[in-house]
C-alpha positions in Angstrom: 91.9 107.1 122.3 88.4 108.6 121.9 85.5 107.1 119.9 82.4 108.4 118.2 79.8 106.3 118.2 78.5 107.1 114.6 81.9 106.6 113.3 82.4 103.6 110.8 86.0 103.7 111.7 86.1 103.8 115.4 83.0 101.9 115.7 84.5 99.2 113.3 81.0 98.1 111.6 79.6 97.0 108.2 80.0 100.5 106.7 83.9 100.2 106.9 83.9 96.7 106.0 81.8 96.9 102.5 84.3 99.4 101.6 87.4 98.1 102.7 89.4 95.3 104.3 91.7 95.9 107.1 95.4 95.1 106.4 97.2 95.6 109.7 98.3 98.3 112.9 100.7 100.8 112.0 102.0 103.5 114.7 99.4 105.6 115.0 96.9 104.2 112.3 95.7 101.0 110.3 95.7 100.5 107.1 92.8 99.1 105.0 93.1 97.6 101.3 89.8 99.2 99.9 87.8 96.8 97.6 87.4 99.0 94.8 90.5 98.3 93.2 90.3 100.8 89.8 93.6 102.0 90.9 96.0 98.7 91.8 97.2 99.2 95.3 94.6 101.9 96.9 94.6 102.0 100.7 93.4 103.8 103.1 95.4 104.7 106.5 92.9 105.9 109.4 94.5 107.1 112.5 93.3 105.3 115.5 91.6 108.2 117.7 88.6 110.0 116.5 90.1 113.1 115.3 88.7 115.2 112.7 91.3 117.7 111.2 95.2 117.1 111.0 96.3 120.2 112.9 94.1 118.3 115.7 96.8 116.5 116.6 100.2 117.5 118.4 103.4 117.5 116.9 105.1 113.9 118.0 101.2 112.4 116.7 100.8 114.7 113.8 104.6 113.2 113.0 104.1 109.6 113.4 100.8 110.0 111.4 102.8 110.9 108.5 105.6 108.8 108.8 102.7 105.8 108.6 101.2 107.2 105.5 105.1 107.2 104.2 105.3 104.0 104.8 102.3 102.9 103.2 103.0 104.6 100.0 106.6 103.6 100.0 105.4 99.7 100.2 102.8 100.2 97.3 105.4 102.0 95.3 108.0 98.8 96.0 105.3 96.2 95.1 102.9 97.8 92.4 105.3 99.7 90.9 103.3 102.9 89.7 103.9 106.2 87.8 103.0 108.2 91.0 101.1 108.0 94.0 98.1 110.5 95.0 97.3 111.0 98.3 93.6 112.1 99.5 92.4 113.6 102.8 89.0 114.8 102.1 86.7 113.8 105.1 83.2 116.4 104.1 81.1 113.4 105.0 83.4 111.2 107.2 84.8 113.5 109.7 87.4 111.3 111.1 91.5 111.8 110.1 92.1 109.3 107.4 94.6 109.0 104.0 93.9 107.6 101.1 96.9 106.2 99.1 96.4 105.5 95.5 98.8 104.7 93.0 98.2 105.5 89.7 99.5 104.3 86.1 100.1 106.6 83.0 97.8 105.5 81.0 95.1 104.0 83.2 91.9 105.5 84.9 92.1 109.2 85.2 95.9 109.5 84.5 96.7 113.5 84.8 93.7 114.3 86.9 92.8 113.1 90.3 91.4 109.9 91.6 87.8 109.1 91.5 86.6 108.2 94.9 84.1 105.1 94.3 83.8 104.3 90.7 82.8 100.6 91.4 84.6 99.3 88.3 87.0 96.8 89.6 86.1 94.0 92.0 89.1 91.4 93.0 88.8 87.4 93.8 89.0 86.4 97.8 92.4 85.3 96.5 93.6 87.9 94.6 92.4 90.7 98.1 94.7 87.7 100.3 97.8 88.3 98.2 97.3 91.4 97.8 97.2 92.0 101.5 100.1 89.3 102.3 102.3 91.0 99.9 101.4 94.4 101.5 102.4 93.4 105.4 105.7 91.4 104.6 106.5 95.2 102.5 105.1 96.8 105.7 106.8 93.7 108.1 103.3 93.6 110.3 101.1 90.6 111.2 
């Protein structure tokens, strides 16, 4: 799959990895548990080549694309049990085909509205990313 070399996803560097840890290969994409943890559960699914718009891909890709963002949100709806889900697919100043998957809680952080990309509020323990991120790939069943 192509690579751009001032991409933090395909280039895998200390960009990505501030923001975000990486849970596990799906299909198509890998999933990341983002560090910012405002809204319980948030990941992000990238898709592995360096594509910048949806309709970039073919069908049988543009497919399996969505069936892994399914099955991320269905796994954080099983464990974190939220009101509803939001998904996000902005990419102004990261060109490359990503999803964010953010569950959110009636009541909590900008219930009604939409998510807030970075709001730096809540940071989790080592321990409290590992379970999170154990409990994510038995849901997912990945290593």
């Amino acid at each position: 799959m192509e690579k751009n070399q001032d991409c933090m996803y395909c280039m895998e560097d200390e960009r990505r990895d501030h923001l975000m840890i990486e849970i596990g290969n799906l299909d198509v994409s890998t999933v990341f548990l983002f560090k910012e943890q405002t809204y319980r559960g948030r990941c992000n699914v990238v898709y592995k080549g360096h594509v910048k718009e949806l309709f970039h891909l073919n069908e049988q890709e543009s497919a399996s694309f969505i069936h892994d963002v399914n099955r991320v949100a269905e796994a954080l709806d099983k464990i974190f049990e939220p009101n509803k889900i939001n998904y996000g697919a902005y990419g102004d100043t990261l060109h490359h085909l990503h999803m964010h998957i953010v569950p959110k809680y009636e009541g909590k952080e900008n219930w009604g509205s939409t998510f807030e990309m970075n709001l730096g509020k809540t940071y989790l323990t080592d321990n409290e990313y590992n379970e999170m991120i154990e409990k994510i790939k038995t849901q997912l069943q990945i290593d």
